[in-house]
C-alpha positions in Angstrom: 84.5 11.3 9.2 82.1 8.5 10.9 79.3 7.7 9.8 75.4 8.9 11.6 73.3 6.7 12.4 70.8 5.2 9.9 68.0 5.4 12.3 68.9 9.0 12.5 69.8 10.0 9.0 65.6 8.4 8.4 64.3 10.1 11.3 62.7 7.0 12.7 63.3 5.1 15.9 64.7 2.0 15.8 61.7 -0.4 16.3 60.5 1.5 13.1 57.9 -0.9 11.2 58.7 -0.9 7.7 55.6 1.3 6.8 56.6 3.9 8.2 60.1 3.1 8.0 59.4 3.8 3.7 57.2 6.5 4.6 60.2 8.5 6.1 62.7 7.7 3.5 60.3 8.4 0.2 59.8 12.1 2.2 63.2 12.5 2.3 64.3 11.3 -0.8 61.7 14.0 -2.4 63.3 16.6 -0.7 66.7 15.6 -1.6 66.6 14.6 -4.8 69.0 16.3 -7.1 66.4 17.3 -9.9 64.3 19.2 -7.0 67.8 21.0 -5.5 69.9 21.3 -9.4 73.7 22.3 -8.5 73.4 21.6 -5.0 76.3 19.5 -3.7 75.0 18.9 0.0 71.9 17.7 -1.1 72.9 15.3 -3.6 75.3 14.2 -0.4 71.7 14.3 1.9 70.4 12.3 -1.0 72.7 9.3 -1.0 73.2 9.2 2.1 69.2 8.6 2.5 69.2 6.0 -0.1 72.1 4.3 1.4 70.4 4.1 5.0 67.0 2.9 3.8 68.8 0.3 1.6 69.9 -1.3 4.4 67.1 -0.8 7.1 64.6 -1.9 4.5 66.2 -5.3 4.2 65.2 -7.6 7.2 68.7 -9.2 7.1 71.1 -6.1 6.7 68.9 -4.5 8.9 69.6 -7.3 12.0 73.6 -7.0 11.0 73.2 -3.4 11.2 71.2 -3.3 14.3 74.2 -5.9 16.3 77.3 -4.7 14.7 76.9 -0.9 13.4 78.5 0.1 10.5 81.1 -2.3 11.2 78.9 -4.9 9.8 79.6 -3.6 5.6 83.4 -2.1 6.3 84.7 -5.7 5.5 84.9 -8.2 2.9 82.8 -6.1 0.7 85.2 -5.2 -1.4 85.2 -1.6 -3.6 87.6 0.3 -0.9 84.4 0.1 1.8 81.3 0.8 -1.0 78.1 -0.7 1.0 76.9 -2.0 -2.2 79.8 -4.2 -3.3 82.6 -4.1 -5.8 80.6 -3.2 -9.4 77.8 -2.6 -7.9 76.5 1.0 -8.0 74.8 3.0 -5.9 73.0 4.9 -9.0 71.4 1.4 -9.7 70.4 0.4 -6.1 68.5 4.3 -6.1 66.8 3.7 -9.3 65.5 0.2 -7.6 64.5 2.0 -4.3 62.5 4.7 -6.5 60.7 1.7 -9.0 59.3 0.1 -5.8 58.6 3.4 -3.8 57.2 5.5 -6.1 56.3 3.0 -8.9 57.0 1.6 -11.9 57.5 5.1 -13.1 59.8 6.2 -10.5 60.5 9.8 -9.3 59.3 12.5 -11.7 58.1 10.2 -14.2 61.2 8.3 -14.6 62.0 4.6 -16.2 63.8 1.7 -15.4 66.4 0.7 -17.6 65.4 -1.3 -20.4 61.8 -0.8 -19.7 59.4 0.7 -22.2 60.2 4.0 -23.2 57.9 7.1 -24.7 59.3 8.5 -27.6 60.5 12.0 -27.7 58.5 15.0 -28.6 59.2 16.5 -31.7 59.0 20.9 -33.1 57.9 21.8 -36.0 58.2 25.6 -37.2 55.3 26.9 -39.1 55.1 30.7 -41.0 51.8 31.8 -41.9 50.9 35.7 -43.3 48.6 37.9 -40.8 46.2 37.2 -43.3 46.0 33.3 -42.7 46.2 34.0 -38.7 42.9 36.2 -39.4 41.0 33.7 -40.8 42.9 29.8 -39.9 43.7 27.6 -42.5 44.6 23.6 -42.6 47.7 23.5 -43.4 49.8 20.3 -44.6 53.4 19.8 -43.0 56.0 17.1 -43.5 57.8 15.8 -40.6 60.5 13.4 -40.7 60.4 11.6 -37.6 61.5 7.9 -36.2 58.1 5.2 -36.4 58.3 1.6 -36.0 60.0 -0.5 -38.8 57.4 -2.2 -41.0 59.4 -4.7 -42.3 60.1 -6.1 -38.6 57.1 -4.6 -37.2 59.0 -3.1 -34.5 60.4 -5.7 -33.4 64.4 -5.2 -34.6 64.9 -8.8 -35.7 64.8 -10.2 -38.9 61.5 -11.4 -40.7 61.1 -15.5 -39.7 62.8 -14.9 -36.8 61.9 -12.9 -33.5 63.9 -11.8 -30.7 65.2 -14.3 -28.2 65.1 -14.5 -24.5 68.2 -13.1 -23.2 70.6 -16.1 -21.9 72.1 -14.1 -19.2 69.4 -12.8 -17.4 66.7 -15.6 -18.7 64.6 -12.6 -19.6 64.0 -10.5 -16.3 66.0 -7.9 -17.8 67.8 -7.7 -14.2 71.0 -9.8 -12.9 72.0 -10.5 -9.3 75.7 -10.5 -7.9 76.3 -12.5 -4.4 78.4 -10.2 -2.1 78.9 -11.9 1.1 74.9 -12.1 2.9 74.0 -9.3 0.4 72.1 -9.8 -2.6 72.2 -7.0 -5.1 70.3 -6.5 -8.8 71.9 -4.7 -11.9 70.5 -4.0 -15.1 71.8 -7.0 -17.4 74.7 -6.0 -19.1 73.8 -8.6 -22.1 70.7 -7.1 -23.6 70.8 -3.9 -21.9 67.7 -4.7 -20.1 65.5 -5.7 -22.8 65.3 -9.0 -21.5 65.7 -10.3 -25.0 68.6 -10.6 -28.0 68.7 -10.4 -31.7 70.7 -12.5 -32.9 69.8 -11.6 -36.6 68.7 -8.3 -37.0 66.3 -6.4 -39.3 68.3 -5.5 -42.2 65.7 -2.4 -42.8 66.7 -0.9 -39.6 69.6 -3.3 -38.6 68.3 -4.3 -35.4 66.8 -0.8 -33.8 63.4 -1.9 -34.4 63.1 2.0 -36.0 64.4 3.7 -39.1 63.2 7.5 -40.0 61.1 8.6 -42.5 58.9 11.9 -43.5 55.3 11.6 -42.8 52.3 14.3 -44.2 49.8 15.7 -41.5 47.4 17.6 -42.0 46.8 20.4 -39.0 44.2 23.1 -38.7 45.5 26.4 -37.4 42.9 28.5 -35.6 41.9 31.7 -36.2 43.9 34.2 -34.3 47.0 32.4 -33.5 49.2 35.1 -32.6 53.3 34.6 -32.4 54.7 32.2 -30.1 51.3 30.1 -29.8 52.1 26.4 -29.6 49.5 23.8 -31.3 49.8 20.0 -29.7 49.3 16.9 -31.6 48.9 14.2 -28.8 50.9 11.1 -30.1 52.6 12.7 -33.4 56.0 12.9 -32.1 58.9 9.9 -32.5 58.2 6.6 -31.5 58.4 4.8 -28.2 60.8 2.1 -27.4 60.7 -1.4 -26.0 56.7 -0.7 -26.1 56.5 2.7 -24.6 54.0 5.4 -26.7 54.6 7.9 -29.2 55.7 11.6 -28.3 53.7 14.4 -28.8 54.2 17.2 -32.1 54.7 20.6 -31.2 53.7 23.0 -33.6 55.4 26.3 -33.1 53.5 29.5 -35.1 55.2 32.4 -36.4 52.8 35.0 -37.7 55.3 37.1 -40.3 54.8 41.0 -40.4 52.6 42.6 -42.4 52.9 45.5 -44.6 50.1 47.5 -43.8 49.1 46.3 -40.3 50.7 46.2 -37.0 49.6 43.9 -34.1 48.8 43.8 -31.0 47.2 41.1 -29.7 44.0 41.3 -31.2 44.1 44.8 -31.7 45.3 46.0 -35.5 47.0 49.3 -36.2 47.7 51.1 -39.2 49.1 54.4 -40.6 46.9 56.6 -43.4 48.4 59.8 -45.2 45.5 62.3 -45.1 46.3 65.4 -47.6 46.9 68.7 -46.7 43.1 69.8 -47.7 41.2 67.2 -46.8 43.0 67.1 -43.1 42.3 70.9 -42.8 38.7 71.0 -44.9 37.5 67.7 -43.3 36.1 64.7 -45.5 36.5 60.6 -45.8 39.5 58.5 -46.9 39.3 54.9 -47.6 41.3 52.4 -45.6 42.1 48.6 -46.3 40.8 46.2 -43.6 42.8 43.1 -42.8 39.5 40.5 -44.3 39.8 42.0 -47.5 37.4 44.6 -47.7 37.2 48.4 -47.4 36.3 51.3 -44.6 35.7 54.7 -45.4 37.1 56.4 -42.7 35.6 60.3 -41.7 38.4 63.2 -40.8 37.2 65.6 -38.7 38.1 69.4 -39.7 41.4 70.7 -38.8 42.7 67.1 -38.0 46.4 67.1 -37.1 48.8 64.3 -37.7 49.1 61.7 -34.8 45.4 61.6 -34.2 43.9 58.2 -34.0 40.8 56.8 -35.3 39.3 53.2 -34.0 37.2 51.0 -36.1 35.2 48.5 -33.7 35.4 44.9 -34.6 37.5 45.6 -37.2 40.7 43.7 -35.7 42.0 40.2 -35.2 39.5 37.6 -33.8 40.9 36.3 -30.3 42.0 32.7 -30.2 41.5 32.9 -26.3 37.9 34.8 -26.6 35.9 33.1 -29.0 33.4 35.8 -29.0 36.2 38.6 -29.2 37.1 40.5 -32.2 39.8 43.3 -31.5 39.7 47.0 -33.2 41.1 48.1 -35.7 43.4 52.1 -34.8 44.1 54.5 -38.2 46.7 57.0 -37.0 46.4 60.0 -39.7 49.4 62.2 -40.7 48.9 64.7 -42.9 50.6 64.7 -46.1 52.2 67.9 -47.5 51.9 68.2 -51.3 55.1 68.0 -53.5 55.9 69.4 -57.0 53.1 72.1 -56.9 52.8 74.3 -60.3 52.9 77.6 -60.2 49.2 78.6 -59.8 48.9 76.4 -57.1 52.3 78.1 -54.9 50.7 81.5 -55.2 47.0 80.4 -53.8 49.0 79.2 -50.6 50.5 82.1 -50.8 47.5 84.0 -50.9 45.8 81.6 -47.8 49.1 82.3 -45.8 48.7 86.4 -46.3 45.3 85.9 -45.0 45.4 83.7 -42.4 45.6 84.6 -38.6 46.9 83.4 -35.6 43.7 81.3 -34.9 44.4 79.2 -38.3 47.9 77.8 -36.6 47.5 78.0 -33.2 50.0 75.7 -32.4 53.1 77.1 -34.1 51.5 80.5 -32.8 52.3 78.9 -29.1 55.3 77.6 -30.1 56.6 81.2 -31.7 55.7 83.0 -28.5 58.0 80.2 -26.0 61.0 81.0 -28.8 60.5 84.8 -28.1 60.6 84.4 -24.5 63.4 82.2 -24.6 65.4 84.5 -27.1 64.7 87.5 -24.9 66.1 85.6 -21.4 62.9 84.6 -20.2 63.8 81.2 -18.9 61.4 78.8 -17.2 63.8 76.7 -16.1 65.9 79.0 -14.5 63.6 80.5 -11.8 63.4 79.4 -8.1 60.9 76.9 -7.1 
């Protein structure tokens, strides 16, 4: 299939100045690029094919062989079956070029040149704390083993008395260039890896990485409230960089462990109280645990039936998010039926339950008179709309 026409695949006309001409292709490029379109085959195709325009209209002397001879002008005597780059040369290095000097030193999305300083990687740590601790923070001490900078070299990989030297192949620019007819193209140096610089004796500490791994103590103060999930950041904690780049971030991961007496929701705390028999039917207090420690005394209406809920203001979690916030604390009652009664005590309920009318259980009252409909054909359900 032939070829389109740079000019076209940029957009541009061709008396393009070269402003505008890397104004077009640094759009494109952005709207191709594979980590902006992930598993999409004809953009990566759009991509390359961008990259392999501009590479040649942004070069004043490809761009004159290009504009007399076409395409014609890199289909021989460039060797690699037709590759526009040269034999060895590829195209994956030319783009990472392009990007450096169109988008910066950084490159696209933050990206580095090869061999150039690199920030170390950021680094999880899992942390359990009780309900209890989340209520009130706590400075807590972790151990994290992690990669720092070797202190017997000092960072620098080679051995003490000696220091790195310049690189011999690429005379330290970290870069070489291959001659391919009236193209000049650049490579990472395949010597030092684009370090610009060898060791020819190595640290024996860290035998030349310039890092080795070891556990370091930090102390880290967990606020009050941290619920489950909740991430704490400690800017420059993580591994160390390379070649001079900074240190990685620490990610502190909190996982609040469940509680036996309290439930949470965010900053909300919910509980369960048995209430007996008498008190739930006479009315009175019971007393209730609160997560700080202390004690409520919580009132039960008369004739209080299991399920109800009771809330205690300002009696739940404090809100990491609202620093003025203090959640509530719900009792849900049931009522407790008593077990192992003596004999004195079965005949009194025996005696209340002689007594006792329909207004004393009016719900299983209701419920008695649905079964009696129910037995005697009576059904709801059945009857027409």
């Amino acid at each position: 299939m032939s070829k389109r026409d740079y000019y076209e695949v940029l957009g541009v006309s061709r008396d393009v100045d070269e402003k505008a001409l890397k104004s077009a292709y640094r759009k494109l490029a952005m709207k191709y690029h594979p980590d902006q379109n992930p598993g999409d085959q004809e953009a990566e195709e759009k991509f390359k094919e961008v990259g392999e325009a501009y590479a040649i209209l942004s070069d004043a002397q490809k761009r004159a062989a290009y504009d007399q001879f076409g395409h014609g002008a890199f289909e021989n005597g460039m060797g690699g079956g037709g590759n526009p780059f040269g034999a060895g040369v590829h195209p994956e290095d030319i783009f990472q070029d392009l990007f450096s000097q169109v988008f910066g030193a950084g490159g696209f999305g933050g990206g580095r040149r090869r061999g150039g300083p690199q920030r170390g990687a950021d680094l999880r740590y899992d942390l359990e704390i009780t309900l209890a601790e989340a209520f009130t923070g706590k400075d807590e001490t972790i151990h994290v083993p992690q990669a720092v900078d070797c202190k017997t070299c000092e960072g620098s990989g080679a051995a003490p008395g000696t220091e790195p030297e310049t690189c011999e192949t690429c005379h330290g620019a970290g870069r070489v260039r291959a001659q391919q007819g009236f193209f000049t193209m650049e490579r990472t140096c395949p010597r030092c890896g684009g370090k610009g610089k060898t060791i020819k004796k190595p640290c024996k500490d860290c035998g030349g990485a310039g890092q080795v791994r070891e556990e370091r103590t930090l102390n880290v103060k967990i606020p009050a409230g941290v619920e489950s999930g909740m991430r704490i950041r400690l800017a420059g904690e993580g591994e160390a960089g390379a070649n001079g780049g900074g240190k990685g971030d620490l990610y502190i991961f909190v996982d609040v462990v469940e509680h036996d007496i309290f439930e949470r929701d965010g900053p909300n705390l919910y509980c369960r109280a048995p209430v007996p028999m008498v008190t739930a039917a006479l009315g009175g207090e019971i007393e209730i645990p609160t997560i700080d420690g202390g004690r409520a005394r919580v009132v039960v209406p008369e004739g209080a039936q299991t399920g109800r809920k009771l809330r205690l203001r300002g009696k739940g979690m404090p809100s990491v998010r609202q620093s003025a916030h203090t959640g509530d604390l719900f009792v849900e009652m049931f009522v407790e039926t008593p077990r192992n009664l003596t004999q004195r005590q079965k005949d009194i309920l025996r005696e209340f339950c002689d007594c006792s009318g329909a207004d004393c259980h009016p719900e299983s009252e209701g419920f008695l008179g649905r079964i009696k409909r129910f037995w005697n054909g009576d059904h709801e359900e059945d009857r027409p709309n």
